[in-house]
VEXMAR-596445 format. One record per atom (N, C-alpha, C, O): residue number from 0; atom name; x, y, z. Coordinates in steps of 0.02 Angstrom, whole numbers, plus 32768, in hexadecimal, padded with zeros to 4 digits. Atoms other than C-alpha are relative to their C-alpha. Example, Ala and Ser with C-alpha at 12.3 -4.5 7.8 and 13.67 -1.06 7.14 Angstrom:
% residues 2
   num   atome     px     py     pz
     0       N   802D   7FC5   8000
     0      CA   8267   7F1F   8186
     0       C   802D   803C   8000
     0       O   8061   803B   8021
     1       N   7FD6   7FC5   7FFD
     1      CA   82AC   7FCB   8165
     1       C   7FD9   8037   8025
     1       O   7FF2   806E   802D
//
This chain:
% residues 95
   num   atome     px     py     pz
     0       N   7FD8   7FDA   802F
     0      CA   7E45   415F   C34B
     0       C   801E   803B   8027
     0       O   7FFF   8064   8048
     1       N   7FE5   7FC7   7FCC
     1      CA   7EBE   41D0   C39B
     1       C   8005   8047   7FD5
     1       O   8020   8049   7F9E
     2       N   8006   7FAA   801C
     2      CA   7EA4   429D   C371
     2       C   7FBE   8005   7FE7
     2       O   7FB1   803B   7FCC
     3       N   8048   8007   8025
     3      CA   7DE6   4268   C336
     3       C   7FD5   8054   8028
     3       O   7FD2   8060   8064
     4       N   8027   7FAB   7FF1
     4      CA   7D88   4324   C355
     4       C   7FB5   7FF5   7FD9
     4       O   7FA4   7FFB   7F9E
     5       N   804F   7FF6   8028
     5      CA   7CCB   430F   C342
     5       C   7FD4   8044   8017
     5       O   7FC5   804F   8052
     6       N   8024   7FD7   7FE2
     6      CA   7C68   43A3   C341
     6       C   7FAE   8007   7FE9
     6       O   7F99   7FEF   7FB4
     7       N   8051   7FFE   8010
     7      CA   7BA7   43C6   C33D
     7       C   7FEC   8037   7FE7
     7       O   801A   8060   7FE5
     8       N   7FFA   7FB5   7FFD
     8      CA   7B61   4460   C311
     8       C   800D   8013   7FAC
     8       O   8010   7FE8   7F80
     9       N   7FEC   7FF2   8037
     9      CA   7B89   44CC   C279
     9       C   803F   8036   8005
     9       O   8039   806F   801C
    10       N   7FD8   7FE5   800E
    10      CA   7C31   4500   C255
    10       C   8001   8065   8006
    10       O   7FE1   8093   7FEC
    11       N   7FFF   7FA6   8012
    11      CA   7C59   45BB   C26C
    11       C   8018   8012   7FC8
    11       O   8041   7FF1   7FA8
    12       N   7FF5   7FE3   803A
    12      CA   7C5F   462E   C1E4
    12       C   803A   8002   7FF7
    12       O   8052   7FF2   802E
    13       N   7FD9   7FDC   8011
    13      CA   7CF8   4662   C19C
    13       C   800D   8043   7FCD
    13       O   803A   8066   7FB7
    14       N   8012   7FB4   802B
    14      CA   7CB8   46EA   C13B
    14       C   8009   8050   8014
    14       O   7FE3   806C   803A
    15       N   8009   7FD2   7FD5
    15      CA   7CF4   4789   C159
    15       C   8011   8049   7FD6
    15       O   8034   804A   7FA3
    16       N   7FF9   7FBE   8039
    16      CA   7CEE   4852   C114
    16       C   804C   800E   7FFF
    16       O   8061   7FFB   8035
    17       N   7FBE   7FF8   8006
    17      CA   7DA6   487C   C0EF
    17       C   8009   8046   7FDE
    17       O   803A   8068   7FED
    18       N   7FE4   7FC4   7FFD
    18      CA   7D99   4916   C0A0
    18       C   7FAE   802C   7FDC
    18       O   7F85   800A   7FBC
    19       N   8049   7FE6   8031
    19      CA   7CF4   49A5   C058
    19       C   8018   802F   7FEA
    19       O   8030   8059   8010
    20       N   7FFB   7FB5   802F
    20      CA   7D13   4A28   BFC9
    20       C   7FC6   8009   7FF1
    20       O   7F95   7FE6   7FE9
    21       N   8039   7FC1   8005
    21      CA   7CB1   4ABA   BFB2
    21       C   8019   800A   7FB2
    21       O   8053   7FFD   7FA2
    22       N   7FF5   7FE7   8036
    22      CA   7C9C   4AF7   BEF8
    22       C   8019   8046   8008
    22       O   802B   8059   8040
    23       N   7FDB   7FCB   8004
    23      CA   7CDB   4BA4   BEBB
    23       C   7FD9   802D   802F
    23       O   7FF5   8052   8057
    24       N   802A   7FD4   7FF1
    24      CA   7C33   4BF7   BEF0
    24       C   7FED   7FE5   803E
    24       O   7FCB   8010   805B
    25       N   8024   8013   7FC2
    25      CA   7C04   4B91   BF91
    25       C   7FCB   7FF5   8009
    25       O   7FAD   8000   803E
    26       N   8043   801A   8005
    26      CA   7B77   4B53   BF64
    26       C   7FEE   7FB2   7FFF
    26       O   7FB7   7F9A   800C
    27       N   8011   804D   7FEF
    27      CA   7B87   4A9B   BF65
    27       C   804A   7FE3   8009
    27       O   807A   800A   8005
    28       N   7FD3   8022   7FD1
    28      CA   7C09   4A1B   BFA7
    28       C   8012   7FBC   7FDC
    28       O   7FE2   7FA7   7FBA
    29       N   7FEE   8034   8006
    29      CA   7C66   4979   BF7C
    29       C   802B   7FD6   8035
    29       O   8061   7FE8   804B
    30       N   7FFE   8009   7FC0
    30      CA   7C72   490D   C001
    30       C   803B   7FB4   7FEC
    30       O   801C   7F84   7FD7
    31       N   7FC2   803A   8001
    31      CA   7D20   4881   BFF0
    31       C   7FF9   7FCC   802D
    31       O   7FFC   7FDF   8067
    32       N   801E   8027   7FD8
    32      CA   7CF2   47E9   C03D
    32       C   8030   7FC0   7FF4
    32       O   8046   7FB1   7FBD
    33       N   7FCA   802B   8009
    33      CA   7D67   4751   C076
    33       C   7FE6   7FC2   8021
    33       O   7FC1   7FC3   8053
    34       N   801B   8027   7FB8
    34      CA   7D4A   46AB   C0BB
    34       C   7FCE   7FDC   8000
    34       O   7FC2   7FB3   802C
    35       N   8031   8038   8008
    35      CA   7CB0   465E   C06A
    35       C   7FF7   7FB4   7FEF
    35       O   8026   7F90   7FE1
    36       N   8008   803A   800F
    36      CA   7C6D   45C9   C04C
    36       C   7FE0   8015   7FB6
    36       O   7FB4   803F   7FB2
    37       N   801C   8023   8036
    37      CA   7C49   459D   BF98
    37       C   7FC3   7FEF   8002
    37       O   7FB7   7FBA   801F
    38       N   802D   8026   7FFA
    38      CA   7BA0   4591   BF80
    38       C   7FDA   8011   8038
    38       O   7FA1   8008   8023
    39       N   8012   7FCE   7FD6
    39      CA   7B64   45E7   C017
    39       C   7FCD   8036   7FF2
    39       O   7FCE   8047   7FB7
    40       N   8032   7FD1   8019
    40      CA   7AD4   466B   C015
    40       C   8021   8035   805E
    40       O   8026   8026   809A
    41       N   7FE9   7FAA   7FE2
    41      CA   7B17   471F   C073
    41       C   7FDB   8038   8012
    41       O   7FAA   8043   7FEF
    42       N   8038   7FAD   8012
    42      CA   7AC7   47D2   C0A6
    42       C   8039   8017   8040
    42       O   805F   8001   806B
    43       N   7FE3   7FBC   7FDB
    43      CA   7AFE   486F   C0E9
    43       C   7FFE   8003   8036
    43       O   7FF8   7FC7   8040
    44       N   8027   7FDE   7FCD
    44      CA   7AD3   48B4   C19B
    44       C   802C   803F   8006
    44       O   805D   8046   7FE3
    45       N   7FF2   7FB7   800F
    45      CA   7AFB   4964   C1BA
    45       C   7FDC   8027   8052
    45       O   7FA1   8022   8064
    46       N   801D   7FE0   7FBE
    46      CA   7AEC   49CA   C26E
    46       C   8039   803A   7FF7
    46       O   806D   803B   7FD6
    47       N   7FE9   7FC1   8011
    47      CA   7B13   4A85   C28C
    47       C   800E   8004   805C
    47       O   801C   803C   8072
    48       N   7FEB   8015   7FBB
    48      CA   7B32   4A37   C360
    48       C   801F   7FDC   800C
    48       O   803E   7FE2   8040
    49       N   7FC3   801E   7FFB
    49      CA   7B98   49BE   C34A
    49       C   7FC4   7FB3   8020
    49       O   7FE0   7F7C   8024
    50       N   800B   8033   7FC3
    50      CA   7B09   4941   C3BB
    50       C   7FBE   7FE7   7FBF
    50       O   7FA8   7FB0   7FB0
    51       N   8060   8019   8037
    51      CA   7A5B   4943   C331
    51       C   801A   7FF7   7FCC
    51       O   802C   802F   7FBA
    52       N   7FF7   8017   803E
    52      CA   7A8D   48FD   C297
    52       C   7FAE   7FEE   7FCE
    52       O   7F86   7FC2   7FDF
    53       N   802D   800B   803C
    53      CA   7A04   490A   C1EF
    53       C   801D   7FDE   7FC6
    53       O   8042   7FF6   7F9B
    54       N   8008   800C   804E
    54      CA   7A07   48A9   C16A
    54       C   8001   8036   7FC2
    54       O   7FD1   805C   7FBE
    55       N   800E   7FC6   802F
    55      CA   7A36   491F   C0C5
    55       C   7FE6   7FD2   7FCD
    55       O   8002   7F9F   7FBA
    56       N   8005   8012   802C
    56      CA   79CC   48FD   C04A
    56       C   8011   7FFE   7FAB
    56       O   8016   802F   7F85
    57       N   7FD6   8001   8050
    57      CA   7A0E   48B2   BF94
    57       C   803D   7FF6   8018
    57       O   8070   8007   7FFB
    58       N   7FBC   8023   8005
    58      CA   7A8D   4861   BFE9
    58       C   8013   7FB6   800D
    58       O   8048   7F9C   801F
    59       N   8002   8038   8002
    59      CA   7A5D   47C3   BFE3
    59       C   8024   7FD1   7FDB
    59       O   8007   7FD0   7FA5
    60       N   7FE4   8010   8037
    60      CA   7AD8   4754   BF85
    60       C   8010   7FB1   8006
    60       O   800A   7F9D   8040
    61       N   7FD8   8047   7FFA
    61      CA   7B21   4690   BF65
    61       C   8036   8003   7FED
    61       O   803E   8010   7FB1
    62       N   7FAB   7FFD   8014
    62      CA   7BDE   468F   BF62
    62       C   8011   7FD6   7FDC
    62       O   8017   7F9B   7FEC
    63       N   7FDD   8015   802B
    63      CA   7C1F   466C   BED3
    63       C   8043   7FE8   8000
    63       O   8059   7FBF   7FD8
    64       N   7FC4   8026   800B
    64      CA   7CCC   4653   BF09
    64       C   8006   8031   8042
    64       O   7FE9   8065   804F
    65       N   7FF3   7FDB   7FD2
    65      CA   7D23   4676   BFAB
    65       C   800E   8049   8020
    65       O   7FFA   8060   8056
    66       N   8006   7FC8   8005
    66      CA   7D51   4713   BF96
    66       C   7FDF   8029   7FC7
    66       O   7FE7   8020   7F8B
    67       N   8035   7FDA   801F
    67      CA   7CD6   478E   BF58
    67       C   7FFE   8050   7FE6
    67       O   802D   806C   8002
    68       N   8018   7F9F   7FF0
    68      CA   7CA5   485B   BF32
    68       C   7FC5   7FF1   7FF7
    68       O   7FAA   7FC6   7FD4
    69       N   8056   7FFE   7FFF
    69      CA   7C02   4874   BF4B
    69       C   800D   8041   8005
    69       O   8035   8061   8027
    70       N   8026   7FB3   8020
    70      CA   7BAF   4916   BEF7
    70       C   8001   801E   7FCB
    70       O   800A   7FFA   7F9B
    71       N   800C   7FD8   7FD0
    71      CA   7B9D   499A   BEE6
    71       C   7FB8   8011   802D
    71       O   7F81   8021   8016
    72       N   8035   7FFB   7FE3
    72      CA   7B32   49A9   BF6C
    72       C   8007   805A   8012
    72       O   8036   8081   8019
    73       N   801F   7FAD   7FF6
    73      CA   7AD2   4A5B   BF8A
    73       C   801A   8018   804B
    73       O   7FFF   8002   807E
    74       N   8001   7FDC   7FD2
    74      CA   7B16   4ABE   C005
    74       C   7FEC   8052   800D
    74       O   7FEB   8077   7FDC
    75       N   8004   7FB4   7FF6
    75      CA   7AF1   4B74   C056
    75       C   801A   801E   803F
    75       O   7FF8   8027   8072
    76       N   7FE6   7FFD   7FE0
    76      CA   7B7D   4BAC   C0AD
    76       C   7FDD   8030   8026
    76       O   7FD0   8020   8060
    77       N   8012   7FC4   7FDE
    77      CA   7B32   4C57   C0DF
    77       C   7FC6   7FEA   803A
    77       O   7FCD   8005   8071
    78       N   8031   8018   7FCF
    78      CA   7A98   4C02   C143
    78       C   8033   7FDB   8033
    78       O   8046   7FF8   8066
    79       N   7FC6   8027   7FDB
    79      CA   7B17   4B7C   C18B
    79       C   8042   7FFC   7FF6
    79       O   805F   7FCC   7FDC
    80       N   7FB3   800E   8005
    80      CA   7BC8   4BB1   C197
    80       C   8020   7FCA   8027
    80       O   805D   7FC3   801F
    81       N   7FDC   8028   7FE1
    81      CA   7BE9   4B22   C20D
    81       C   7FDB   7FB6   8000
    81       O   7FB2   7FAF   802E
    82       N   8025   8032   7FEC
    82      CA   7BA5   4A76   C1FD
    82       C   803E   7FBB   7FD3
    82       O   8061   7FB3   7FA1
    83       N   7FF4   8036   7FFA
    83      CA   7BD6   49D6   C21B
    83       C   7FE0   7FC8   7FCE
    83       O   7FA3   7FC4   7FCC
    84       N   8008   8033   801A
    84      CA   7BD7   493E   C1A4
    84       C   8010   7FD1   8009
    84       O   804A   7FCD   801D
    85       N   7FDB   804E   7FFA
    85      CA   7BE4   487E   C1A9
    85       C   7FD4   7FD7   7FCD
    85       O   7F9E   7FE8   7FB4
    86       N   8022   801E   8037
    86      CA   7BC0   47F4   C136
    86       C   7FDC   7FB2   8046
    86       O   7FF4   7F94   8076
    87       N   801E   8029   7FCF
    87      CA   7B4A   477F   C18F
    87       C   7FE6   7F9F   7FD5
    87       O   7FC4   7FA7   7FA2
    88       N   8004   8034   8031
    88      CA   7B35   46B6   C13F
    88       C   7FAB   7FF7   800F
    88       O   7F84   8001   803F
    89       N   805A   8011   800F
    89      CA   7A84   4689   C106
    89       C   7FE4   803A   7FE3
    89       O   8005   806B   7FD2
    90       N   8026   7FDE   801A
    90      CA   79E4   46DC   C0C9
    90       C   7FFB   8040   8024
    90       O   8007   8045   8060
    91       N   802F   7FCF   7FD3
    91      CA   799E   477D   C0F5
    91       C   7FC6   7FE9   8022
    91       O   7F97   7FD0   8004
    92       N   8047   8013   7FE0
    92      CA   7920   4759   C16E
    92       C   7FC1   802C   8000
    92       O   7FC1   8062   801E
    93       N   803C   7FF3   8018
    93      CA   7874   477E   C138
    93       C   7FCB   8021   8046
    93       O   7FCD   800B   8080
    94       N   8018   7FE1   7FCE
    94      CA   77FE   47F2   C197
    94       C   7FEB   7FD9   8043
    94       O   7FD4   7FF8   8073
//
């Protein structure tokens, strides 16, 4: 079959953050999300280096439809005025 493309492996994500609002007071966050799979289970990670990424917890989710908002999730700007988010596919991983 000519153009036949087999691959092994699991597909890369296409999931990706596109945009995060802050409420009036800055206290928690809604995070715009593009790119899922249907059906899919999601979570946060969150680094204030750009290199250690945490899991935020309560952001565990199954996408309901490709594009998403997720939150509001709790933020506290004043502790962390600078941190890094991404949406990562699968569970939170357990201690």
């Amino acid at each position: 079959i000519d153009n036949l493309v087999i691959t092994t492996g699991a597909l890369p994500s296409t999931a990706r953050l596109v945009n995060v609002t802050l409420n009036g007071n800055n206290t928690a966050g809604t995070l715009f999300l593009e790119g899922l799979t249907v059906g899919a289970t999601y979570h946060v990670v969150a680094s204030d280096d750009g290199e250690d990424f945490v899991p935020l917890p309560g952001t565990e989710f199954m996408a309901p439809t490709p594009d998403f908002e997720l939150g509001p999730i709790p933020v506290n700007v004043q502790a962390n005025p600078f941190v890094l988010v991404k949406v990562v596919e699968g569970a939170i991983p357990g201690p």
